[in-house]
C-alpha positions as CSV (number, residue, x, y, z in Angstrom):
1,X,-36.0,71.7,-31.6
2,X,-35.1,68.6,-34.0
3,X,-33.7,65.8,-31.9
4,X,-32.3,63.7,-34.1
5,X,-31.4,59.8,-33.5
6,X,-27.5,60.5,-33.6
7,X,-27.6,63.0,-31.1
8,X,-28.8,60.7,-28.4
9,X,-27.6,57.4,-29.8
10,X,-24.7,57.5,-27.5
11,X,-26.8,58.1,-24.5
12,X,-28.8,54.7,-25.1
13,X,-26.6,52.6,-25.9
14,X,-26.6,51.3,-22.3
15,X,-30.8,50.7,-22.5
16,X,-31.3,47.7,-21.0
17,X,-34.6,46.2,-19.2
18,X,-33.0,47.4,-16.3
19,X,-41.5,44.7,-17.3
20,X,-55.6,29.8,-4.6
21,X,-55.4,32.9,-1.7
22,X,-52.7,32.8,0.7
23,X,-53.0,34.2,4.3
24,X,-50.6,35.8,6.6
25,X,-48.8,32.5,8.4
26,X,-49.6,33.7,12.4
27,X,-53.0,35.7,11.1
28,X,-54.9,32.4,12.7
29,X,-53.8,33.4,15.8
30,X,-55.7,35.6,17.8
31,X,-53.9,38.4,19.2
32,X,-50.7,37.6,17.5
33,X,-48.8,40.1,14.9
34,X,-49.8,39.1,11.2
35,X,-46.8,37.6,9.5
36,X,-46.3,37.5,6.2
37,X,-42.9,37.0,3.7
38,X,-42.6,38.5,0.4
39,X,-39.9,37.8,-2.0
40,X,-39.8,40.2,-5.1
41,X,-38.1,38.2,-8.4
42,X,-37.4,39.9,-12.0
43,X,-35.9,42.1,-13.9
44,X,-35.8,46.2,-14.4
45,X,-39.0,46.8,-14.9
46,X,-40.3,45.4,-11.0
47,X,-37.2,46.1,-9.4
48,X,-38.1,50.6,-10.4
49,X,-35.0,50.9,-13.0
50,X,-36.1,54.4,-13.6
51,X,-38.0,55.1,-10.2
52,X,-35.1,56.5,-8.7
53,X,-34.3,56.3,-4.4
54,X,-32.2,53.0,-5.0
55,X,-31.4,50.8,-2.3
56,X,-27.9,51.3,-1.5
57,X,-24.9,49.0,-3.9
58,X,-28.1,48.5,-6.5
59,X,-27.6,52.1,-8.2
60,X,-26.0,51.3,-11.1
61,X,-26.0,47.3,-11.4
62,X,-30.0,46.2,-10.2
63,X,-31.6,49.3,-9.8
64,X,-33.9,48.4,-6.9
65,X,-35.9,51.3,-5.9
66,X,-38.2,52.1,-2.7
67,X,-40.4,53.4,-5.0
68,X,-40.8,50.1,-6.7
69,X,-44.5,48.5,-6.6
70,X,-43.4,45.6,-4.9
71,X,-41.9,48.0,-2.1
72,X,-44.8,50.2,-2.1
73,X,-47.1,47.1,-1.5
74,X,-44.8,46.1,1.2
75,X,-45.0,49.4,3.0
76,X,-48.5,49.1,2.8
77,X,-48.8,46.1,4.7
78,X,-46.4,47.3,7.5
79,X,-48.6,50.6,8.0
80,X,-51.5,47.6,8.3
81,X,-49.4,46.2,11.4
82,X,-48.4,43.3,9.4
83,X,-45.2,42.1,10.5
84,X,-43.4,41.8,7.0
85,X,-39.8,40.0,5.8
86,X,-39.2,41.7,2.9
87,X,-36.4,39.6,0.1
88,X,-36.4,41.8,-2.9
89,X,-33.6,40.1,-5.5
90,X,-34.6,41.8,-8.7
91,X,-32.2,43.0,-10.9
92,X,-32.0,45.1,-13.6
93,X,-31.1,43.3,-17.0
94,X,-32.1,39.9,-15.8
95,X,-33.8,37.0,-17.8
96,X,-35.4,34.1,-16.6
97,X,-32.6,32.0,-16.9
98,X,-30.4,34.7,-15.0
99,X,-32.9,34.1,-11.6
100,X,-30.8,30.5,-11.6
101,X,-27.6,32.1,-11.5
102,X,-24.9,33.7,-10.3
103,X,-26.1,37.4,-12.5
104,X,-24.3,40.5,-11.6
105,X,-22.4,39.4,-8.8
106,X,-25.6,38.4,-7.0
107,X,-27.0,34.9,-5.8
108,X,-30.1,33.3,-8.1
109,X,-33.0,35.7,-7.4
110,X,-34.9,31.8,-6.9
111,X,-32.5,30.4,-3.9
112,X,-34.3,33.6,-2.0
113,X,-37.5,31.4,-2.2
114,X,-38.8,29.3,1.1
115,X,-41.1,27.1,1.2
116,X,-43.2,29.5,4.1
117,X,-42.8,32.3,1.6
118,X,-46.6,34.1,1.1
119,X,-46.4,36.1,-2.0
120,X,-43.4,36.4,-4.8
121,X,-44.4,39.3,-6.9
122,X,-42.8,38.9,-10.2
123,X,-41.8,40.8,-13.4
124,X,-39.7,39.0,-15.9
125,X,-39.9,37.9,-19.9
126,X,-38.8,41.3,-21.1
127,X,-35.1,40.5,-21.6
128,X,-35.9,37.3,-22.5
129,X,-37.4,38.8,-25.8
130,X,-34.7,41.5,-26.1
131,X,-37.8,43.9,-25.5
132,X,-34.5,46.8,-24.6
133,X,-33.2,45.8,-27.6
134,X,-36.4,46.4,-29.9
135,X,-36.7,49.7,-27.7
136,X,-33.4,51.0,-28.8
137,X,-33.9,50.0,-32.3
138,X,-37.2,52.2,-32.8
139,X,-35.2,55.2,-31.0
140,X,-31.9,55.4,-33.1
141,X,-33.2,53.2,-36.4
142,X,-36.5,52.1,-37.8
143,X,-38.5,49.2,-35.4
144,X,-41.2,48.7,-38.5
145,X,-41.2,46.2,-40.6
146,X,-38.6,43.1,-39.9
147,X,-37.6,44.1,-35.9
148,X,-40.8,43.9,-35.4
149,X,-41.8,40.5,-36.9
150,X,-38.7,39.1,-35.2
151,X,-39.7,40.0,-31.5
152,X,-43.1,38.4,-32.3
153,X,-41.4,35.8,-33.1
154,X,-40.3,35.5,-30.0
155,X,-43.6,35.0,-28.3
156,X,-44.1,31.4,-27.9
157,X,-40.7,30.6,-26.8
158,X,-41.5,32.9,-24.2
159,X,-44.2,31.5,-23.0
160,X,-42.6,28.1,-22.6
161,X,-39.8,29.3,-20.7
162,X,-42.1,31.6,-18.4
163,X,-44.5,28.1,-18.1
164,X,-41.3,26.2,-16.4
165,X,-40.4,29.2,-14.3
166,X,-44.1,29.4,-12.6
167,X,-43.8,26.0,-12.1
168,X,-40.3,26.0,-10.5
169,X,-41.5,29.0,-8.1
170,X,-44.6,26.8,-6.9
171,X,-42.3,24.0,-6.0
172,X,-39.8,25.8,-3.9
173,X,-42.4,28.1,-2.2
174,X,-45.5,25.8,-2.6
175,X,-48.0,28.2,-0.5
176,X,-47.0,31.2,-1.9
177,X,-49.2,33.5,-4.2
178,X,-47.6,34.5,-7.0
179,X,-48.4,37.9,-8.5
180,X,-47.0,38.7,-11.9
181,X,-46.9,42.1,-13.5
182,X,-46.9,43.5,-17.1
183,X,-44.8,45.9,-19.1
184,X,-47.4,48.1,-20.6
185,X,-47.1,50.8,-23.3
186,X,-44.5,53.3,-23.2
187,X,-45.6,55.7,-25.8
188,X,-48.8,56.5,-27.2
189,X,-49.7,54.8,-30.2
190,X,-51.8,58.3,-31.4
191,X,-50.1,61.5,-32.0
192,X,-48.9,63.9,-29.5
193,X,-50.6,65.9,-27.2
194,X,-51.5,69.8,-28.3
195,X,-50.3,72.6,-26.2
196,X,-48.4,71.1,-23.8
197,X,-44.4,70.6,-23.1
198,X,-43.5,66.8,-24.1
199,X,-40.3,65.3,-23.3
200,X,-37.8,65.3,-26.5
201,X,-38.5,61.3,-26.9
202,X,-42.0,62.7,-28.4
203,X,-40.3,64.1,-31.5
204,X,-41.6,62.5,-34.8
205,X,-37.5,62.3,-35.7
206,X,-37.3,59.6,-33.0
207,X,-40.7,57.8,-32.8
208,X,-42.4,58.1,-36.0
209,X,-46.3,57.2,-36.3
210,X,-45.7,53.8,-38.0
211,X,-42.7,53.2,-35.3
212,X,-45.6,54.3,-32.6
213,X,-48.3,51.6,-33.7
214,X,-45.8,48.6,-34.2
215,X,-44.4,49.1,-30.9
216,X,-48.1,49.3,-29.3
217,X,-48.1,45.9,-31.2
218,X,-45.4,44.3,-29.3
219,X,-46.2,45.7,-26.1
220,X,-49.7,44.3,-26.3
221,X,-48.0,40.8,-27.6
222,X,-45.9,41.3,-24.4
223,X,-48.2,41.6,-22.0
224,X,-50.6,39.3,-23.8
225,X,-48.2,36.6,-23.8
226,X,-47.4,37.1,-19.8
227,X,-51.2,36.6,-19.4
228,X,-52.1,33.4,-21.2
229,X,-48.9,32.1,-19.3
230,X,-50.1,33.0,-16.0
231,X,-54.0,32.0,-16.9
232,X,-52.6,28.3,-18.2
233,X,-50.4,27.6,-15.1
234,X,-53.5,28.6,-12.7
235,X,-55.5,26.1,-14.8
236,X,-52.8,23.3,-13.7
237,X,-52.7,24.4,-9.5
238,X,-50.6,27.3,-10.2
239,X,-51.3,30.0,-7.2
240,X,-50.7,33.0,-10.1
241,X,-52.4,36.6,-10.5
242,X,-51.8,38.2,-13.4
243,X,-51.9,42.0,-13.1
244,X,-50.8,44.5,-16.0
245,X,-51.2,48.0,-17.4
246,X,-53.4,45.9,-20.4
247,X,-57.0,44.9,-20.3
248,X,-56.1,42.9,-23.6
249,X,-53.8,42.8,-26.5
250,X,-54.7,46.4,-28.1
251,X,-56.3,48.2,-25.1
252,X,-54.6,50.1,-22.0
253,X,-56.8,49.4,-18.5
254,X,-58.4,52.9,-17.2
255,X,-55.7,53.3,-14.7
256,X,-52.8,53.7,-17.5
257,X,-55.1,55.2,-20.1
258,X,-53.9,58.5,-21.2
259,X,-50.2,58.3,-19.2
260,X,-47.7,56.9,-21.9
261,X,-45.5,59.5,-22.9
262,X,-46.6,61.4,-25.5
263,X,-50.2,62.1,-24.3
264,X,-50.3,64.1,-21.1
265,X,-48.3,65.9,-19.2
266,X,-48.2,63.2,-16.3
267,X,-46.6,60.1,-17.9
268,X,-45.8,57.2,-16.1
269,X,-42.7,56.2,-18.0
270,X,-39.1,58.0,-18.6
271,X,-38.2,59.5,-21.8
272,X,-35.1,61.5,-22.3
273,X,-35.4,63.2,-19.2
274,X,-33.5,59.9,-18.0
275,X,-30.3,61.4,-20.2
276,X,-30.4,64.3,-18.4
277,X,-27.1,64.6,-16.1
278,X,-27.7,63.0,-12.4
279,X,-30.1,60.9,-13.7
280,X,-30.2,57.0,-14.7
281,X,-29.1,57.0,-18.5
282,X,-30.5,55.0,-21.0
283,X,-31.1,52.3,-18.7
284,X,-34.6,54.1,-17.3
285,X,-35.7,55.0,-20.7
286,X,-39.4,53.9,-21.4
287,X,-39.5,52.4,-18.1
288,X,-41.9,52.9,-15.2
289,X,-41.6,56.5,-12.8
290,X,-42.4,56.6,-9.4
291,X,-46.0,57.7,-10.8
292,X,-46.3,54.7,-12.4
293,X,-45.2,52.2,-10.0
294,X,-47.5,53.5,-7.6
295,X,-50.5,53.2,-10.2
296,X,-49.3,49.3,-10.7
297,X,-49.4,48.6,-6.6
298,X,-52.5,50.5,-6.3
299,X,-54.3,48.2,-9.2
300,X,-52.6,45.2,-7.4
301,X,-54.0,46.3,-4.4
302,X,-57.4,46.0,-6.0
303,X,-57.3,42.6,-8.1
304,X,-55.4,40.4,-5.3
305,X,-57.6,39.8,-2.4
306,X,-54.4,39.3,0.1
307,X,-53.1,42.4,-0.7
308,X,-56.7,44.8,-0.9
309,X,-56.8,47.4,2.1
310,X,-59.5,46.7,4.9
C-alpha cells in the first residue's frame, strides 16, 4: 500500500538525532584486577536512540540503551575480568556545544571526563549539521536539490568545531583513547530488494531514487568529514580512532554492506516500524537497531587494539 508523506508527517515531526594506546591503569600489576574507566560522550546515534532497553529516566529525553556499542564494549570487558567504571552521558539531540552545558536537565557530558579516564568513545557532529533535520526533509518533502547543498555546506564548520572538541577531551582526560564513531547510510542508495517484506519507509512515495543517492551523498560527507577530523587531530598528539560504517566517502565497509534499509531483510537501522505504537516515535527513525550497534562494537573491537578480544 501507498504511504504517502502526509500520513506519517505527524509521526516525525519529533525526529531528532536522538551518529597512542592506552592500557588498563592497575594492568602493570601482577595479580591485580585490570582497571579501566570509560566515559561515553555524544548524541542519539551512540547513546542507541532506536536500540531500545533504556536505562531507566533516559526513555524519552537521552535515550541511552544497553544495547548501545559503547555498553556492549563495556560488557565485553567485564566478561574479560576487567574491573570497569562505566560514565555514559550521551544524550539524545545533543550538539557539541550542548556537551558544555546544562542540556536536558543533565550536567555537561565533558565535566564526566577525569584526567585517569582510559577511553571516551564518542559520537557527535550529527546535530551539529541538522543531519535529523535533512532526514525529515527527504521523508515528508524533497531533500534533492537545495537541502542538500545546504547541509554540505555545513561541512567545514563542522570540522572546525569537532577539531576544538578533540582537543578539549585530550586536555581534561590527557591519557585517554578516544574512539569516535560514524553515522553511516541509512537507506540504500539502489532500489529495493525483490521478494521480500520491506518496512513502509522503502516506498518510492517517501524516498524516491534521486532522494536515495543525495542522501548517500551527505552521509558519506558525514562520515567523511568525522574522519579527516579525527586523522588531523592524531597528526597533532591527538590519542583518536576513527571507526565508522564507511570505508570512504561513497563506499559502505563489508560489515554494513547490504544492511541499510531497503536492501535485506536484516537492516541495521529503524524505519517506520519506530511509529508503530510502544515504540520510540520518530526519534529512532533511520537510526541504529540493536543489530546494528552490535555490528559497530564488534568492528571497534577489531580496529582498536585496547579493546580487541584475547
Amino acid at each position: 500500500m501507498m504511504v504517502t508523506r502526509t500520513r506519517i508527517a505527524a509521526g516525525l515531526a519529533g525526529l531528532v538525532l536522538a551518529a597512542g594506546t592506552t592500557a588498563p591503569a592497575a594492568a602493570a600489576t601482577a595479580g591485580v584486577t585490570p582497571s579501566f574507566d570509560v566515559v561515553a560522550l555524544g548524541d542519539s546515534y551512540g547513546s542507541g536512540t532506536g536500540a531500545g532497553d533504556y536505562e531507566p529516566g533516559t526513555e524519552g529525553t537521552c535515550y541511552r540503551s544497553r544495547n548501545s556499542s559503547s555498553a556492549i564494549l563495556v560488557e565485553e570487558l567485564r566478561q574479560r575480568g576487567t574491573n570497569v567504571k562505566f560514565t555514559n552521558v550521551m544524550c539524545s539531540g545533543a550538539a557539541i556545544q550542548d556537551l558544555r552545558q546544562t542540556f536536558k536537565g543533565e550536567p555537561p557530558q565533558l565535566d564526566a571526563l577525569r584526567r585517569n579516564t582510559d577511553l571516551v568513545t564518542l559520537n557527535i557532529g550529527g546535530n551539529d549539521v541538522d543531519f535529523a533535520g535533512y532526514g525529515n526533509v527527504c521523508v515528508q518533502a524533497d531533500c534533492t536539490g537545495a537541502p542538500t547543498a545546504a547541509i554540505l555546506d555545513r561541512m567545514p564548520a563542522l570540522k572546525r568545531s569537532l577539531s576544538g572538541l578533540l582537543t578539549e577531551i585530550r586536555r581534561r582526560s590527557p591519557r585517554a583513547q578516544i574512539v569516535m564513531t560514524g553515522y553511516g547510510r541509512a537507506v540504500t542508495r539502489g532500489q529495493n530488494a525483490t521478494g521480500v517484506q520491506l518496512d513502509p519507509i522503502c516506498d518510492a512515495g517517501v524516498f524516491s531514487p534521486e532522494e536515495r543517492l543525495a542522501g548517500a551523498k551527505v552521509s558519506g560527507a558525514l562520515d567523511a568529514t568525522l574522519s579527516r577530523t579525527a586523522q588531523a587531530a592524531r597528526a597533532r598528539g591527538v590519542n583518536i580512532r576513527f571507526v565508522g560504517p564507511h570505508l570512504n566517502s561513497t563506499t559502505l565497509r563489508p560489515e554494513f554492506a547490504g544492511h541499510s534499509l531497503c536492501e535485506s531483510t536484516d537492516p541495521f537501522y529503524r524505519g517506520f516500524d519506530a511509529l508503530a505504537p510502544g515504540q520510540e516515535g520518530g526519534v529512532a527513525v533511520l537510526h541504529l537497531n540493536r543489530q546494528g550497534h552490535a555490528a559497530l562494537a564488534a568492528l571497534i573491537q577489531r580496529k582498536v587494539p585496547i579493546l580487541a578480544a584475547p
